[in-house]
N, C-alpha and C positions, 0 to 999 in steps of 0.2 A: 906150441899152442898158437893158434891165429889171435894176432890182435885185435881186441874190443876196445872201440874207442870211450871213453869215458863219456856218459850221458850228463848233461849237465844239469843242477835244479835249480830250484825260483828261491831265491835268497831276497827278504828285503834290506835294503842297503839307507843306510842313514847317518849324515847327511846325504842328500840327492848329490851334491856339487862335490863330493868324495866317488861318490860311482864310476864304475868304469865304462872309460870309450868305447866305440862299437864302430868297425868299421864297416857294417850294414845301415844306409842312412835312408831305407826305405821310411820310415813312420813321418820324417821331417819334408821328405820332399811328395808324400801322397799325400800332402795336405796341399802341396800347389799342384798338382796332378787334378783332386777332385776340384778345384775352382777354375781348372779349365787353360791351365802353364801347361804349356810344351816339352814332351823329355826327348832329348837325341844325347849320343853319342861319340867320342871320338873312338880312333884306332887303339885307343891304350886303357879304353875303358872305362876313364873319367866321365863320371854325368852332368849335365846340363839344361836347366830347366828356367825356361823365358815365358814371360808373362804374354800374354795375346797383344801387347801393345809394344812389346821388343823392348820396353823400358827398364823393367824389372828382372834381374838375374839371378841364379842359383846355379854356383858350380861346386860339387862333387867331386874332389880330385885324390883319390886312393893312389893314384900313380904321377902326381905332383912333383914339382921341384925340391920341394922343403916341407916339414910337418904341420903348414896350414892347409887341412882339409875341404875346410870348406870357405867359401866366397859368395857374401851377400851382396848386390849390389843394386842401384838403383839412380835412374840419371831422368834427365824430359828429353833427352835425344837420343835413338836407339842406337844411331852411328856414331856418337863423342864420348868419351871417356866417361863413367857415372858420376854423378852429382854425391855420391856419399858409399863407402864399402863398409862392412862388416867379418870378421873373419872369425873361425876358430878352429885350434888345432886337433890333433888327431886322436888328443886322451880327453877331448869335451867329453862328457855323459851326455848321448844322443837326445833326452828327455831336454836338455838346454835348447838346441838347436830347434827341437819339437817345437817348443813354445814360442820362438822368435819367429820362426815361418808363418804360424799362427796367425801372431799379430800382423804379418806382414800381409796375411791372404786377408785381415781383415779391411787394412788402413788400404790394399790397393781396391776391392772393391768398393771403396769410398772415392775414389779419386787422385789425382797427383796434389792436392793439396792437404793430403793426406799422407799419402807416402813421400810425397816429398818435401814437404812443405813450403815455405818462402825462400828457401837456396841458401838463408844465411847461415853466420856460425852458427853453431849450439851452443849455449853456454854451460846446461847442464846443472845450473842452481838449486831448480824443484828439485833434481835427480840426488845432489851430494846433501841436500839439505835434510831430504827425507831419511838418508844412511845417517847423518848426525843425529838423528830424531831417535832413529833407533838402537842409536845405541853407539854405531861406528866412531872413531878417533882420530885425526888427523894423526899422519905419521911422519913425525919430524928429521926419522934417518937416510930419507931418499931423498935425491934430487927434485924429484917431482912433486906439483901437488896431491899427497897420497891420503888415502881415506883406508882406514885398517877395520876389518870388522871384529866383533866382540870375542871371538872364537883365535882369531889370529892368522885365519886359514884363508881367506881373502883380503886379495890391497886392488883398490883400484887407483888407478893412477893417469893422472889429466897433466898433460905438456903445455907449458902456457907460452912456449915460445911460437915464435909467426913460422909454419910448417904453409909447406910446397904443398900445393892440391895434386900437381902430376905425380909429387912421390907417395902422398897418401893413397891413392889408387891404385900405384904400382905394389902398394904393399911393403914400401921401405920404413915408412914411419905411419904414427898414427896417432890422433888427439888421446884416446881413452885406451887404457891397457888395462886387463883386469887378469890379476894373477893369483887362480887357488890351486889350495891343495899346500900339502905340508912340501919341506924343501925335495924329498926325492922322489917328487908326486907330484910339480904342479903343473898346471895346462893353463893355456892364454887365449884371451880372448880379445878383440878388438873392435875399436869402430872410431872411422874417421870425423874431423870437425862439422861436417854438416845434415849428420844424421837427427833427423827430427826429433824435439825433445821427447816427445812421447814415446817413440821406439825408441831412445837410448834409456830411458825408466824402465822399459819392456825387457829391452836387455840385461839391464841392471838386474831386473825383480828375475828372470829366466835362469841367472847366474850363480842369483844367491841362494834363492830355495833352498830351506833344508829339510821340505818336504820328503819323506822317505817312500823311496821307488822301488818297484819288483825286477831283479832281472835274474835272468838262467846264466847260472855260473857254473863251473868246472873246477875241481880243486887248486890245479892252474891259474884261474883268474881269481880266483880267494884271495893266492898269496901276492896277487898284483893290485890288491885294496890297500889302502895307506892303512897305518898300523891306528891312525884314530877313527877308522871309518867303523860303524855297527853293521855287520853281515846275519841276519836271521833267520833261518830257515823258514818259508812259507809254509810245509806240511818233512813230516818224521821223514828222515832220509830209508832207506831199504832196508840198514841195518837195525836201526829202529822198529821199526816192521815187524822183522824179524823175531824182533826179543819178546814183544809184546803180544806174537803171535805164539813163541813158545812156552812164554808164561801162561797165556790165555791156556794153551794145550794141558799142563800138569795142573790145572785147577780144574779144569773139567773133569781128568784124568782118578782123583782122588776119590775114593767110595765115600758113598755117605751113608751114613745111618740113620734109620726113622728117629724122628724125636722121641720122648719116652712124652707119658700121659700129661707132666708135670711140667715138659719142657717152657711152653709159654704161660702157664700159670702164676699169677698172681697171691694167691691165697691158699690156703690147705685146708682141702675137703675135709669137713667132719666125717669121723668114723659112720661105718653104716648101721642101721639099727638092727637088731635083733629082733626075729619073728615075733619073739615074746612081747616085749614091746611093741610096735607093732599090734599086735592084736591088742594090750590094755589101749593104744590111742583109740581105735574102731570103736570103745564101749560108750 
């Protein structure tokens, strides 16, 4: 028999930050498409998309050195190294990525004092202050300054030693790490010390959601869902269909019989009168 490939269906997935990666990154980069970023191409496929002013970058990289897919970046000189990167790896859930491009097509139509702001560190205070607020926990068995969320399934994690700008850019090291997903699940995400506070919040908030999202899965990528994640079918699968179509059939299927005089009645007619009677009422 010729093989049919398996159609996939719309599962919603919950937590969002449990979903699975996608290596179709169209929905993140046609948001800097419609504000008017540049897409080209290299020979191996990788996409690349630059802001109208060469400051601002997005790369696309499916055919990469290493399992960081994507590369955010942003500098005030289109020719020198950027002022701040962003990265995430290849099992992000695209809906993260979504939302950081976002903000990023928002804060560059505002300006570079926007997207980039005063050049300084970050220190990131609002950002870990607010995860304590709601709930998060400093986590005392890492190295790092770690912030652990309520669930267990995110740490984010801030290096407070004095880090190389050349090797932050190069992608060796990086101020903020953010590690979810359970141990044989997790995905990373990054961003170096001088990303503007307001997009490392963006980033933060884009990370954690656990907004539940729709995506088309395969039984295949079912079983590549961590085992704490909620997968829900958005409508009955075929077989379902099925059943409820051939129940439908044997109930239709079934004779019915008229009701009798008495079926929906209430009460019990009195007897009928006799003619005789009858005529004595008439007198």
């Amino acid at each position: 028999m010729p093989y049919t490939p398996e159609k996939p269906h719309e599962y919603r997935i919950t937590p969002r930050y449990l979903a699975n990666g996608d290596a179709n990154g169209s929905p993140a980069i046609q948001r800097l498409l419609n504000a008017g970023w540049a897409l080209s191409k290299d020979e191996l496929a990788n996409t690349f998309v630059t802001a109208p002013d060469l400051r601002a970058r997005l790369a696309f990289l499916p055919e990469g050195e290493d399992s960081t897919l994507w590369k955010i970046s942003a500098g005030p000189d289109a020719f020198a190294p950027p002022q701040w990167l962003v990265t995430f790896d290849d099992r992000t859930p695209p809906e993260v990525i979504e939302d950081f491009t976002a903000a990023l097509t928002d804060a560059y139509a505002q300006g570079p004092e926007t997207y980039l702001g005063d050049g300084g560190l970050t220190s990131g205070a609002d950002t870990t202050l607010r995860l304590l607020t709601d709930g998060w926990r400093l986590n005392p068995t890492t190295p790092f300054l770690s912030y652990q969320s309520p669930d267990r399934l995110i740490q984010l994690h801030r290096r407070d030693n004095p880090l190389r700008h050349e090797a932050e850019m190069a992608g060796d090291t990086e101020r903020w790490l953010f590690e979810v997903g359970p141990p044989r699940g997790i995905w990373y995400a990054t961003a170096s010390s001088r990303l503007p506070e307001h997009l490392l919040q963006t980033l933060t908030t884009a990370v954690t959601d656990p907004v539940p999202v729709n995506q088309y899965l395969r039984r295949v990528d079912l079983e590549h869902l961590p085992s704490v994640a909620t997968a829900t079918p958005t409508a009955p699968s075929p077989l379902e269909v099925a059943r409820v179509r051939a129940a439908t059939s044997r109930s239709l299927s079934v004779p019915r019989t008229a009701p009798s005089a008495l079926a929906y009645s209430t009460t019990t007619r009195p007897p009928a009168l006799s003619q005789a009677a009858v005529a004595g009422r008439s007198r």
